[in-house]
C-alpha positions as CSV (number, residue, x, y, z in Angstrom):
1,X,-31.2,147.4,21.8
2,X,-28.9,150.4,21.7
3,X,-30.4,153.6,19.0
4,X,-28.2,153.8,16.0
5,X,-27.0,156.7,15.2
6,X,-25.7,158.0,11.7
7,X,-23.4,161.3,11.2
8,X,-22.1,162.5,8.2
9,X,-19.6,165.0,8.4
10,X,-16.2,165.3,5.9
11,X,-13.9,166.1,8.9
12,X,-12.6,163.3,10.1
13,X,-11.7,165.1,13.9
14,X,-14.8,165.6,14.4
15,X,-16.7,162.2,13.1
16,X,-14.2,160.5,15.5
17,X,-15.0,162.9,18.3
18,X,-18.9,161.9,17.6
19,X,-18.5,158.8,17.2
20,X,-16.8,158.0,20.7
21,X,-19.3,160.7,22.6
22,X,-22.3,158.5,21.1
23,X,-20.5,154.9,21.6
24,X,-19.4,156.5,25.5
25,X,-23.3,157.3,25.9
26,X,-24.6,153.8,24.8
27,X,-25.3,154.4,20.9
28,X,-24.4,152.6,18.3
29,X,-22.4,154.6,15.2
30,X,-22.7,154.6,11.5
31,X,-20.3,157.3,9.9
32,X,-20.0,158.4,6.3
33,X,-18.1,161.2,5.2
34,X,-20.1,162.4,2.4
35,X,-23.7,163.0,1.4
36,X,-22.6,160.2,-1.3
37,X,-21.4,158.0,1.3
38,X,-24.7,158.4,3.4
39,X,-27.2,157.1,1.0
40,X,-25.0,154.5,0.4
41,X,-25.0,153.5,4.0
42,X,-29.1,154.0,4.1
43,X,-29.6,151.8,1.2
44,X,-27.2,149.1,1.9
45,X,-28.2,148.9,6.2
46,X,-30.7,146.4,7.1
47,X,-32.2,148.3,9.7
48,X,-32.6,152.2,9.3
49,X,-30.8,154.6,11.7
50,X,-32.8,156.2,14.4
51,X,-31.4,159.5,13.7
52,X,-29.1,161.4,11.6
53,X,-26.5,164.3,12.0
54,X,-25.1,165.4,9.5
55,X,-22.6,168.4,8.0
56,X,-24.1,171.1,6.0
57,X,-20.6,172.3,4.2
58,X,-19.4,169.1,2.5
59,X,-17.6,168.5,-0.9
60,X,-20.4,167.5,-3.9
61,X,-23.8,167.2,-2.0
62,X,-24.1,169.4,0.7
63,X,-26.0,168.6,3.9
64,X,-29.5,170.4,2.5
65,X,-29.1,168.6,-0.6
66,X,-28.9,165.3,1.0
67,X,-31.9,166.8,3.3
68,X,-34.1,167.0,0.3
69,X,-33.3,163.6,-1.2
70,X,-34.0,161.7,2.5
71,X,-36.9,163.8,2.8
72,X,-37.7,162.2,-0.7
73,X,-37.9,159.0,0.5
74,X,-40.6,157.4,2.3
75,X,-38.2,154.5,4.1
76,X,-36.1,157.5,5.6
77,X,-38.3,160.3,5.5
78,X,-39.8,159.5,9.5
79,X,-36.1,159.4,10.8
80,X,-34.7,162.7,12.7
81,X,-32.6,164.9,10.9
82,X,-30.3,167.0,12.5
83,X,-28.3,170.0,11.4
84,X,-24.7,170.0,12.9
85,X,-22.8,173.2,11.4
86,X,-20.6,175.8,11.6
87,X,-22.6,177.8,9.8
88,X,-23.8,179.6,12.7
89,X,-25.8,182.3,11.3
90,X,-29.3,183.4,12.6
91,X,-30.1,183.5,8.4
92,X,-28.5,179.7,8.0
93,X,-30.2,178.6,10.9
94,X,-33.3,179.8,10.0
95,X,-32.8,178.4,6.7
96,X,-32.1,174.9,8.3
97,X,-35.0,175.1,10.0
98,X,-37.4,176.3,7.4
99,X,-36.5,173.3,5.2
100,X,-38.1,171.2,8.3
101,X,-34.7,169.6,10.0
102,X,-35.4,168.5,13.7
103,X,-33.4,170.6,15.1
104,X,-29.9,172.8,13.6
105,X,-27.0,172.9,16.5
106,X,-23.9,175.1,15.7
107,X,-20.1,173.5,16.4
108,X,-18.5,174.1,18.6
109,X,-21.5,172.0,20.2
110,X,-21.8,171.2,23.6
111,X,-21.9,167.6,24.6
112,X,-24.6,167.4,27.4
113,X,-27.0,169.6,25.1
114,X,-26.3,167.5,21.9
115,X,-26.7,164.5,24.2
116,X,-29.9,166.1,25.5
117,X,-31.2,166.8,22.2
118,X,-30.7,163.0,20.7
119,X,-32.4,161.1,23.4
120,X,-35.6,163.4,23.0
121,X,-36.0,163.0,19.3
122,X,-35.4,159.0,19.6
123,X,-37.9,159.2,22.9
124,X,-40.4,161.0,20.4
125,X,-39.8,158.6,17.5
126,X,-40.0,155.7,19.8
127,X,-43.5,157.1,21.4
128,X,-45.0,157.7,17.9
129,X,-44.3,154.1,17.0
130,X,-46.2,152.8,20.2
131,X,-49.1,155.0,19.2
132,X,-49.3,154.0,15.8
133,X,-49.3,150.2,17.4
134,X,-52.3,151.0,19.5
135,X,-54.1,153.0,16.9
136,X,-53.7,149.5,14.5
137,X,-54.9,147.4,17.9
138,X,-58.0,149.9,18.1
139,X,-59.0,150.5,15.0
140,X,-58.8,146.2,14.3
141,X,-62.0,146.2,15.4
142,X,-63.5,148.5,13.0
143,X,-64.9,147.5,9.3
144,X,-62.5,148.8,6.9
145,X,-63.8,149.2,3.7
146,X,-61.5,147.0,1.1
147,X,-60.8,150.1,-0.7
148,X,-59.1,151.6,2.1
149,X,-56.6,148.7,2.8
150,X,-54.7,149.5,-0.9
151,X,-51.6,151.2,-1.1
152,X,-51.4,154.5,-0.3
153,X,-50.8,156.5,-3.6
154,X,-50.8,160.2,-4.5
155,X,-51.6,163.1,-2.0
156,X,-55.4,164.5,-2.7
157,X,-57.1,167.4,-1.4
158,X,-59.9,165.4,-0.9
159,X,-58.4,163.0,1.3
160,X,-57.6,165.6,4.3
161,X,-59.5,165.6,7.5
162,X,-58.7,168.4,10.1
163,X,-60.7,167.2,13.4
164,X,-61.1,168.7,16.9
165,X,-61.7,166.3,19.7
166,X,-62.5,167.4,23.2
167,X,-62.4,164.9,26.1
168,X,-65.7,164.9,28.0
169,X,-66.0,163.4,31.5
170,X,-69.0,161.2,31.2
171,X,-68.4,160.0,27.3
172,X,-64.9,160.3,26.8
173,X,-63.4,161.3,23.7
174,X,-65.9,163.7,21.7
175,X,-65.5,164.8,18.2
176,X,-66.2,168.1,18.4
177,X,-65.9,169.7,15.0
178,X,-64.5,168.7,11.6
179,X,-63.7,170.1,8.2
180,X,-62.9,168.4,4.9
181,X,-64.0,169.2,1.2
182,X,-65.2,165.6,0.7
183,X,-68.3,164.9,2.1
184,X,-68.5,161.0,1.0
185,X,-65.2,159.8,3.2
186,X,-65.1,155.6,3.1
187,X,-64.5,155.4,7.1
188,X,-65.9,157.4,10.2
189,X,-64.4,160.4,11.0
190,X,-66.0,160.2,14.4
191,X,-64.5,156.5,15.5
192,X,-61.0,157.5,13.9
193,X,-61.0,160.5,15.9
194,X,-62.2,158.5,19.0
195,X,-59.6,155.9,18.2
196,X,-56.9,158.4,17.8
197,X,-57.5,160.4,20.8
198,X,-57.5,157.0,23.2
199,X,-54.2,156.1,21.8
200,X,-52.6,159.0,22.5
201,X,-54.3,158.4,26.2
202,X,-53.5,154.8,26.0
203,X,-49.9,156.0,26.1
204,X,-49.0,159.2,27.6
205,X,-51.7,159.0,30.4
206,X,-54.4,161.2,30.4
207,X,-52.2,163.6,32.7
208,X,-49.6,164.2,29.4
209,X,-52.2,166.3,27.6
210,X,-51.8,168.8,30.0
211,X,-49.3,170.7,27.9
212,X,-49.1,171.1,23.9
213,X,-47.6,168.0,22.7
214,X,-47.9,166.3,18.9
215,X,-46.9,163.4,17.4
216,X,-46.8,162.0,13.9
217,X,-48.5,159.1,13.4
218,X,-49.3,155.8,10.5
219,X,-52.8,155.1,10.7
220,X,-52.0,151.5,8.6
221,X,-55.6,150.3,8.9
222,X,-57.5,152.7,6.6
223,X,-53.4,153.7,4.8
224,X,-53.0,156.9,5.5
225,X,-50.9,159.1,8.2
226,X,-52.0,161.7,11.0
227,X,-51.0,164.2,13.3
228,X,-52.4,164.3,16.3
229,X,-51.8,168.0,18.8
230,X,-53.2,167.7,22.6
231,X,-53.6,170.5,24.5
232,X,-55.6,171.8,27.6
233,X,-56.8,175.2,29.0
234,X,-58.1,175.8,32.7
235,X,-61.9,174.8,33.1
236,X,-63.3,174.3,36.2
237,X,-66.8,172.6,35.1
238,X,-63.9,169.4,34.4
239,X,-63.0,166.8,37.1
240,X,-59.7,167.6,36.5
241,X,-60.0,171.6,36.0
242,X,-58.7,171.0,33.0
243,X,-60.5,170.9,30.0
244,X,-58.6,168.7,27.3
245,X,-58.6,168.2,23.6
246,X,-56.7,167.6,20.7
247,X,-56.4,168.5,17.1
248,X,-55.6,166.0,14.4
249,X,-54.8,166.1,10.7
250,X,-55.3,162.7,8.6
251,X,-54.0,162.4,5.4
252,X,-52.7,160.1,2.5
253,X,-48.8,161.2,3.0
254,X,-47.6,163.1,6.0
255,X,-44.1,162.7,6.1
256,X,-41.5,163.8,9.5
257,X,-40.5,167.2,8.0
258,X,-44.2,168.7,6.8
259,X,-44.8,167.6,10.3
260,X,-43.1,170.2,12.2
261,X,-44.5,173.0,10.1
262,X,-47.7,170.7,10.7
263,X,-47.4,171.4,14.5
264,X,-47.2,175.5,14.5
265,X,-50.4,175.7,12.5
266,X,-52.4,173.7,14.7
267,X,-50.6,175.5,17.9
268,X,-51.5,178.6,16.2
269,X,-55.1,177.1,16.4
270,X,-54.8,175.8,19.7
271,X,-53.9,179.1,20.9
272,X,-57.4,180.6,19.5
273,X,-59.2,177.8,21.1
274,X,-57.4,178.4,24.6
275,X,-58.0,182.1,24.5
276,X,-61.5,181.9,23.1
277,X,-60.8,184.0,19.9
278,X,-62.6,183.8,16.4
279,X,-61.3,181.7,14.3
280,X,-62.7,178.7,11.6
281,X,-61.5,174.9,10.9
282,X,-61.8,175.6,7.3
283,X,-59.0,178.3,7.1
284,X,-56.3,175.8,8.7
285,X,-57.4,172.8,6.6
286,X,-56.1,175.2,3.7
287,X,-53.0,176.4,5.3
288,X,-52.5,173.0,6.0
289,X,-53.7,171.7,2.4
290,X,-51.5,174.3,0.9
291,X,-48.4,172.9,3.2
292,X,-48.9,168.7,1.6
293,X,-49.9,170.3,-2.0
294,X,-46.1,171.8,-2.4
295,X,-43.1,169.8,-3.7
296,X,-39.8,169.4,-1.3
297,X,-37.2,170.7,-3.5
């Protein structure tokens, strides 16, 4: 099945111009030519998008606008958001960025990079959704307490796990250190860990932790969501001179956006861990707490 695609843009040029570069390159289209227009088009569409470009100067709502309201909801919240702009300042696209959109590309825009730029946020979306699959498959085996099978409601403090798992050549997955405030969790944060860390392996081969990589993930067998980082650093006592391990954050609500800002803590950790430098689980857990405790507005 071919990725759908929905832009938003108020110039009709250039939605045409999109529109037949995307349909050329084997996507399917949904245009609206207002923030108004696009929520109707997410409500009313059976099947959501798997990405969204959209305008940031448009009559009414304007693109960050709409950003906040998708980011809102949870049934859009996971899909790709893309900035598309001629607002091409290095203070707008910061400010694009710092909201949490995928990625913020200035017209003119040039096809092949645009192209480029698609295909690896559906590739990523699309690798996420296999992981979550084999985290379920794994983690069927395990005895769920009841309580953890209800609805996910409200973010709490208490409910955030930070874990770091190293791989270890005769055991395998390892959890090597973990910090949370609640010390009376309802489900192992060693088998999660364990469980997380193979399904990562399961599908990017052991080989793809060799650079940093993360992905967000729903964990829908205890309700809640992670992020899972891999990394490696040189170590020669390893049978593949690599020492490999990854960082994960579980949580009741992670949504796609508090992801990304997600990913440079826990590379800013991963960079302390590589280079051997002091640091503690318990400061990041905050940063990171502090990140899920603010409203989007």
């Amino acid at each position: 099945m071919k990725p759908l695609i929905l832009i938003i843009d108020d110039y009709k040029d250039i939605l045409d111009t999109l529109k037949m570069i995307l349909e050329f390159n084997n996507f399917n289209v949904l245009t609206a030519n207002n923030s108004k227009e696009a929520l109707e088009v997410l409500s009313t569409h059976k099947i959501p998008p798997d990405l969204i470009i959209s305008d940031i100067m448009m009559p009414g709502m304007n693109g960050y606008e709409l950003f906040n309201k998708i980011t809102l909801n949870s049934n859009w919240n996971h899909i790709p958001f893309i900035f598309l702009s001629a607002k091409s300042s290095p203070e707008d696209i910061r400010y694009g960025k710092e909201l949490g959109a995928d990625d913020y590309l200035t017209k003119p825009f040039n096809e092949e990079d645009l192209l480029a730029i698609i295909r690896g946020k559906i590739e990523r979306n699309k690798t996420s959704k296999l992981i979550s699959k084999e985290v379920y498959s794994l983690l069927s085996s395990i005895n769920i307490p009841e309580n953890l099978k209800k609805k996910k409601e409200k973010k709490t403090l208490e409910e955030i796990v930070l874990c770091w798992v190293i791989w270890d050549d005769v055991y395998g997955p390892k959890l090597k250190e973990y910090y949370t405030i609640n010390n009376k969790l309802s489900y192992s944060i060693d088998k999660i860990s364990f469980q997380l860390y193979n399904a990562a392996a399961t599908v990017y081969g052991q080989e793809g932790f060799s650079k940093p990589e993360g992905i967000l993930l729903n964990i829908d067998n205890i309700k809640r969501d992670g992020y899972i980082f891999f990394d490696s650093y040189p170590d020669e006592n390893q049978r593949s001179g690599e020492q490999e391990f990854m960082l994960g954050i579980i949580a009741l609500n992670i949504n796609y956006f508090y992801s990304l800002k997600i990913k440079k803590i826990l590379s800013e950790l991963s960079e302390k861990i590589k280079n051997n430098k002091e640091y503690t689980l318990r400061e990041y857990w905050e940063s990171i707490s502090d990140l899920l405790a603010l409203p989007i507005i």
